[in-house]
C-alpha positions as CSV (number, residue, x, y, z in Angstrom):
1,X,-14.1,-15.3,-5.0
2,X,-11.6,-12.7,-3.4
3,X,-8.1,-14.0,-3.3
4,X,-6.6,-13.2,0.2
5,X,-2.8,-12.5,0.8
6,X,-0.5,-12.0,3.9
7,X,3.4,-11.0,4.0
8,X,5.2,-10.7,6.7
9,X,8.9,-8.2,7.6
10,X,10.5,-7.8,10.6
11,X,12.0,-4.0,10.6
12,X,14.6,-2.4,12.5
13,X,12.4,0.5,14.0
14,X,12.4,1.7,17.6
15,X,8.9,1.3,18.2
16,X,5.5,0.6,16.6
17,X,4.6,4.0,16.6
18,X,8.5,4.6,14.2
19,X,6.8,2.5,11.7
20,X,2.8,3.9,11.8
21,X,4.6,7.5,11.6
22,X,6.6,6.2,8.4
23,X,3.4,5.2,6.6
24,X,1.8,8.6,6.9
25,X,5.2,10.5,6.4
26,X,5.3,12.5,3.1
27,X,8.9,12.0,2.2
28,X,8.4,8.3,3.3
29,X,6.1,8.1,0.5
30,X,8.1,9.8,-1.9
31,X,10.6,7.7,-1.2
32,X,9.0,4.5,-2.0
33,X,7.5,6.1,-5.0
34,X,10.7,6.1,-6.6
35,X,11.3,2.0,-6.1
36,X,7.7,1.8,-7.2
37,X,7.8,3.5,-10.1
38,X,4.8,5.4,-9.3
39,X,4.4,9.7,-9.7
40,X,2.3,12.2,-9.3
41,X,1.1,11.6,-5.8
42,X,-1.4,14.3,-4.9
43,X,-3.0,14.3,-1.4
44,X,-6.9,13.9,-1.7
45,X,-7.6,14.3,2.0
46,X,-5.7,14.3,5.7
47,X,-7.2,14.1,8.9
48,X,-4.5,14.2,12.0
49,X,-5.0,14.0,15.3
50,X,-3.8,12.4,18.5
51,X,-6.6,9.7,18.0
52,X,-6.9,9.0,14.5
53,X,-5.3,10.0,11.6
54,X,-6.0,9.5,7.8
55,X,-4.6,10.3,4.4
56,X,-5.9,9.2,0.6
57,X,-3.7,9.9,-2.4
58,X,-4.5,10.2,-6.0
59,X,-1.0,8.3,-7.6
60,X,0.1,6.8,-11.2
61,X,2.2,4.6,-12.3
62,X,5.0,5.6,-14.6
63,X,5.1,2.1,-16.5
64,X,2.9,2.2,-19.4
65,X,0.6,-0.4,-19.7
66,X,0.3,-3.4,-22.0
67,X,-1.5,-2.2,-25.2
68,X,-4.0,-4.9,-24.4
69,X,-5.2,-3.0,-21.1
70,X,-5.2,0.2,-22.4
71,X,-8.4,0.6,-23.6
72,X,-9.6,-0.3,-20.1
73,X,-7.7,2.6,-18.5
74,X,-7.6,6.4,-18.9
75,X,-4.3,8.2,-20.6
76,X,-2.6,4.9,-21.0
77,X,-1.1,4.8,-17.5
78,X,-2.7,3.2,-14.1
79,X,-3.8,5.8,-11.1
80,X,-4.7,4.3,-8.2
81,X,-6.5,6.0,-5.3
82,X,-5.0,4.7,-1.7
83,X,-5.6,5.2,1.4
84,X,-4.4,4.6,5.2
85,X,-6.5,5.1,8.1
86,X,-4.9,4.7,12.0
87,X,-7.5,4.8,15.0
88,X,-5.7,5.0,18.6
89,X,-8.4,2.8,19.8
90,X,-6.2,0.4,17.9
91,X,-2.7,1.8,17.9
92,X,-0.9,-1.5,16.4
93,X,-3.2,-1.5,13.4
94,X,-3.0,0.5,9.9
95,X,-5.8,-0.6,7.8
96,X,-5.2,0.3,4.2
97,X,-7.0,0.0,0.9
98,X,-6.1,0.8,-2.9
99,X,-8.2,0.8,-5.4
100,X,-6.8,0.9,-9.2
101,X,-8.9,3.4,-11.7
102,X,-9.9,0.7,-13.5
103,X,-13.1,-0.6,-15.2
104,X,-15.4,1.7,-13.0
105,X,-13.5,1.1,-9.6
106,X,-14.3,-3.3,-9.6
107,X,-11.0,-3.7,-8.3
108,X,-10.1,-3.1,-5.1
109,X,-7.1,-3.8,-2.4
110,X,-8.4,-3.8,1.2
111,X,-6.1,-4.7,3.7
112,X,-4.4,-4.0,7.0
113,X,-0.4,-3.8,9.0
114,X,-0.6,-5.4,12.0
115,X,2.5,-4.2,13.8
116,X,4.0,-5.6,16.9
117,X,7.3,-5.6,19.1
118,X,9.5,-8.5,17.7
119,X,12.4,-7.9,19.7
120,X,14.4,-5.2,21.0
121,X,14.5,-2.4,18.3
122,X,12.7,-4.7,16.1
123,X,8.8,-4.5,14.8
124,X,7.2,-7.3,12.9
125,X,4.6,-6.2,9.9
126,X,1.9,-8.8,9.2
127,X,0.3,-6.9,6.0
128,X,-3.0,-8.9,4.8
129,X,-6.1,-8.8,3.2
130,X,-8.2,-9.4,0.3
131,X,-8.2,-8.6,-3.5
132,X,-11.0,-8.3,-5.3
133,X,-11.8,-8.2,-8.9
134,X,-15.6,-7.8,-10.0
135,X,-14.9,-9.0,-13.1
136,X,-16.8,-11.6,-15.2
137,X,-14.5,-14.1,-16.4
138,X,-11.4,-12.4,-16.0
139,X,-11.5,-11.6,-12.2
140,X,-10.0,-14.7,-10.8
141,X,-6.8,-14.2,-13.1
142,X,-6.7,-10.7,-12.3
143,X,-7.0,-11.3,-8.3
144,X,-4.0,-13.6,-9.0
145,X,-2.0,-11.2,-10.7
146,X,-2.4,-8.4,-8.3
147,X,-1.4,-11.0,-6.0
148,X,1.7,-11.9,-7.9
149,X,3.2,-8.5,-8.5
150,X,2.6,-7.8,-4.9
151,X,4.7,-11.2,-4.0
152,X,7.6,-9.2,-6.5
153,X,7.2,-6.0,-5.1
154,X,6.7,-6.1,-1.2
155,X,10.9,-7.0,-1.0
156,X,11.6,-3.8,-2.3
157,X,9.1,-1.7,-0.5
158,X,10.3,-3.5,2.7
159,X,13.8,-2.7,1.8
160,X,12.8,0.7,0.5
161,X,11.1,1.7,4.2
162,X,13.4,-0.2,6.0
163,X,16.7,2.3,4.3
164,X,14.1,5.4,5.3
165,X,13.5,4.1,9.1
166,X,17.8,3.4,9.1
167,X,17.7,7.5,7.6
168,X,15.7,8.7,10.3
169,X,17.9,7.5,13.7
């Protein structure tokens, strides 16, 4: 059974439109790459327009992996392919989805920012969605793993976007 997740941040940003500019920002990226400890981010395809816009990335992590999972994983090192789609049919809404190279692609991330005026000069993130891990007896533990580091980690990308946003004004 998938295990679902939801964090929630309230940025200092101008608008919505600050923040869904940030996620398909380049150096924005980059940026957070660094907190995340993640390299080699190679754009695998970009679509931008005035109604939609779309960009997947091939990325790795630079922490090796436990010598347990290695056999389960290419090189030695986790790549993950992501990617964030934005319709203007729903300008308030960044659906996003990872999926870890990993076991023939039975792990996946699917998930979605809702964004939304909290305030003046402040935008509140809802980012939820599922985990899934088609694995036979291990799955479950997995799911809640994922789930875990992102608990650890979504602070410090928060953080991490909210220092670019503060860069940007």
């Amino acid at each position: 059974m998938p295990t679902q997740f939801r964090f929630e941040h309230v940025f200092r940003a101008p608008s919505v439109r600050a923040l869904v500019d940030a996620y398909f920002d380049n150096d924005h990226s980059l940026f957070q790459d660094k907190v995340a400890q993640l390299i080699d981010r190679v754009v695998v395809e970009a679509t931008d327009s005035e109604s939609a816009r779309k960009v997947s990335w091939r990325v790795a992590s630079s922490r090796p992996l436990p010598v347990i999972a290695r056999p389960f994983v290419a090189g030695g090192r986790l790549s993950f392919q992501e990617s964030m789609t934005w319709d203007a049919r729903t300008p308030d809404r960044v659906d996003t989805t990872i999926s870890p190279e990993i076991l023939g692609g039975r792990v996946q991330i699917t998930g979605a920012y809702q964004l939304a005026m909290a305030g003046e000069g402040q935008v509140r993130r809802v980012y939820e969605g599922t985990i899934t891990a088609a694995l036979r007896l291990v799955g479950g533990r997995t799911e809640r793993g994922i789930h875990e580091a992102f608990g650890e980690q979504m602070p410090a990308m928060a953080d991490c976007t909210q220092r670019w946003l503060d860069g940007k004004r």
